[in-house]
N, C-alpha and C positions, 0 to 999 in steps of 0.2 A: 598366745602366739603372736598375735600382732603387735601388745607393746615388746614382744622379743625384736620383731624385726625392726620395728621403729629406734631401739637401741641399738641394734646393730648399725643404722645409717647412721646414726649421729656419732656414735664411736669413730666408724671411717670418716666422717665429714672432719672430725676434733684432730685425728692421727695426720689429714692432711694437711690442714689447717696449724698445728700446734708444732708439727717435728718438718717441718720442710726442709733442712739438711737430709735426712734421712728419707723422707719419703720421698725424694724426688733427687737421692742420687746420682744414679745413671743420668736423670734428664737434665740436672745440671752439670755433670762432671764433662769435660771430653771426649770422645769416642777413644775408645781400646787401641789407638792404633800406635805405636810404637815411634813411628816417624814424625807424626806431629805431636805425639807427646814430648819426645826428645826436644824437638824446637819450643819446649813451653805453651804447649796447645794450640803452636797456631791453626788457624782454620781458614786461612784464605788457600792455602796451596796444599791441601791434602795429599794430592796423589803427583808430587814433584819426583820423586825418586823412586814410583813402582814401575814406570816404562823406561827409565833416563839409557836402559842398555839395551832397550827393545824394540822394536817398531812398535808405533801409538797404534797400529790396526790388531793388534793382540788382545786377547782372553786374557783375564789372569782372575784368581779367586785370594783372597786376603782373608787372614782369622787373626783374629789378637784379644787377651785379656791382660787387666790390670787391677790391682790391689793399691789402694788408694790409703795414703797413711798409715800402713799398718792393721788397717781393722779388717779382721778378717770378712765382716757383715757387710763392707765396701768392696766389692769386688767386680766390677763392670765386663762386660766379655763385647765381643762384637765379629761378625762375617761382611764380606763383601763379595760380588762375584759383579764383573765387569766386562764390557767387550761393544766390539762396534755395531752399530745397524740403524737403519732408517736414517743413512748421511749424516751421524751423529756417531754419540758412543751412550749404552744404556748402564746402568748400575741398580742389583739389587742389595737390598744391605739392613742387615737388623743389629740391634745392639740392645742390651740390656743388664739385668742385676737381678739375681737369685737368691736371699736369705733364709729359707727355711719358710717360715710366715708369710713373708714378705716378697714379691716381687715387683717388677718394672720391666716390660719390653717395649722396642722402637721397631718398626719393621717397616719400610721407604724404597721406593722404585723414584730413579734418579734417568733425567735426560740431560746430553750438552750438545751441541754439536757446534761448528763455526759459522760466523756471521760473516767471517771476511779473512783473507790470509793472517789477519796478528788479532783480532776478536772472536772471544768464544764468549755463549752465553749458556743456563744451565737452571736447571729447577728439579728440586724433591719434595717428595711427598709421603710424608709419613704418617703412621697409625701408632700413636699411641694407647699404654694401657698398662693401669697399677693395680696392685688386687695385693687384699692382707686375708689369712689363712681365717675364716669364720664368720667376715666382716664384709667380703663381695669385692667387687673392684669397682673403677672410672675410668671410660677411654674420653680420648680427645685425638685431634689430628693437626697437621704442620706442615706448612711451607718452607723450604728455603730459595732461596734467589741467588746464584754467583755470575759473575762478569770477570772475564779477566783477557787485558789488553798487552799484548805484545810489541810496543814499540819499535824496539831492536831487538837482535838477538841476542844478547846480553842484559837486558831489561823486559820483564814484567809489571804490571800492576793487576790490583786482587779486586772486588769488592765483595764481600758475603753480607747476604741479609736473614739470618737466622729466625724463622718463626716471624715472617711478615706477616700471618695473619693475627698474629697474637691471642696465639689458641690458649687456653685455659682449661681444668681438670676438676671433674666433682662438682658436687652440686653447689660448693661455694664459689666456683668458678677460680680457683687457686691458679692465677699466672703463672705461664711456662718460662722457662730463660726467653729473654727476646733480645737479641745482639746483632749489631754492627758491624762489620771492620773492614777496614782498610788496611791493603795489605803494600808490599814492594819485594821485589825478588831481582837481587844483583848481581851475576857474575863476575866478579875483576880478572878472573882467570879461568881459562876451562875447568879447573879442578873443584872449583868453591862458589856456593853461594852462600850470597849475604842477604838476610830478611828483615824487614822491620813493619810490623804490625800494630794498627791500636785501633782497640774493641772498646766498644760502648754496649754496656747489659745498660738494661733500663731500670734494673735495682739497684746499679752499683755506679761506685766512679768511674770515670776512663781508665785503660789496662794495654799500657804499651806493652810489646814482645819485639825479644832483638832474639834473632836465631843465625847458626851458623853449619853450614854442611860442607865439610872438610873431606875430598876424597883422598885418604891414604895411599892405598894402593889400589890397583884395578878391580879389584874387588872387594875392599872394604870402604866404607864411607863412616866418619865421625861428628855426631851432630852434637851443638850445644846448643843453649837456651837460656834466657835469663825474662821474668814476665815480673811487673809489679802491681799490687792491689788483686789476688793475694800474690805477695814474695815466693817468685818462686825460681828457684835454679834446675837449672835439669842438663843429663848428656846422657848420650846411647850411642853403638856402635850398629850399621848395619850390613851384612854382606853376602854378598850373591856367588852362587855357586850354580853355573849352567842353569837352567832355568827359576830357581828358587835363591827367594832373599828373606833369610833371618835376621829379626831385630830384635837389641832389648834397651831398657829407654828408663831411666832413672829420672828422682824428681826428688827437689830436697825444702822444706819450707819451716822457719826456723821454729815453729813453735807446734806444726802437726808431724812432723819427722819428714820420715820417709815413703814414697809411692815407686812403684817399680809397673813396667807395663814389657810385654815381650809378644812378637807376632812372626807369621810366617806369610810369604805372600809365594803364589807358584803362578809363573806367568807359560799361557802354553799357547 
């Protein structure tokens, strides 16, 4: 019985160590959300367009899943529920991946609240945890850090600090994403803004994102995206009906196909 369970660790140890594309989907892919997927994953300005027709002292709850390339064992899901309190505004929010065997959850209580009329600042906290069907799981946990400065009211800047503490998984200690980015968010007209982002992973090269949020009509908004390292194009449309805004958010990369992600946000 005990050299069973001693194999069984070292299996999980090998699965996490050996397939980290796969074991650590969710925790590297993007969150589920439809709006910055569209924009080619940016992550400095996540929640630009869930209050843009609401007053910012509103509740709203967010759900969105996405299938990534095709495969159906890719499939990342994610909630959010948000609202104001303690002169701030609080955010609970989980995201994860379901295969059968295999899973992956995030689950993270977020605070921001203002420093000063054009300075917000913001930190989460999350609980991570993988588990394979026979083989046990491994938690770990994570910080992020954002700032973001309002100059004018036609201009923003971003910063996001993904996993400052540079958590790690399993007994091999297997590094979590740790990113960067610097973000910009442009108005030229009330109806559009212009984004331009670049992320540093500490595995990878630099990853500039140019995004674009087109509003149609008063109720629909057209976002596009373009990210390089990996290539990626993306567009989605979103649009709001009395309290509820449905999106769905397309992503095209030349040699893994296609990724589609779709979400509902209800703000009350």
């Amino acid at each position: 019985m005990r050299k069973r369970k001693i194999l069984h660790v070292l299996l999980l140890a090998l699965l996490i160590l050996k397939l980290p594309t796969k074991a650590l989907a969710a925790f590297d892919a993007p969150a589920p959300d439809p709006l910055s997927f569209a924009l080619a994953n940016l992550i400095s300005f996540p929640d630009y367009l869930i209050l843009t027709d609401h007053e910012p002292g509103r509740w709203y709850l967010a759900s969105g899943g996405a299938r990534l390339f095709g495969m159906p064992e890719i499939q990342p899901f994610g909630i959010r529920f948000s609202g104001p309190g303690l002169d701030g505004r609080w955010q609970l929010m989980g995201d994860g991946l379901q295969s059968g065997t295999y899973s992956e959850m995030r689950s993270g209580l977020g605070y921001e609240r203002l420093l000063s009329n054009s300075l917000r600042a913001g930190l989460e906290v999350y609980l991570l945890q993988v588990s394979i069907k026979g083989y046990g799981g491994a938690w770990s946990n994570q910080i992020n850090a954002r700032i973001n400065w309002r100059p004018q009211p036609r201009l923003e800047l971003a910063f996001s600090w993904i996993n400052l503490t540079d958590a790690r998984l399993g007994v091999d200690r297997y590094p979590l994403p740790r990113r960067i980015a610097i973000g910009g968010m442009f108005s030229p007209i009330s109806r559009a803004q212009l984004f331009l982002e670049l992320e540093q992973d500490a595995r990878y090269a630099l990853s500039p994102r140019f995004g674009i949020g087109f509003q149609l009509l008063d109720e629909i908004t057209l976002l596009l995206g373009m990210q390089s390292d990996p290539d990626i194009v993306s567009a989605g449309l979103s649009s709001l009906i009395g309290p509820i805004r449905a999106s769905a958010a397309y992503q095209y990369h030349p040699d893994l196909g296609l990724s589609q992600c779709y979400g509902i946000i209800i703000v009350f």
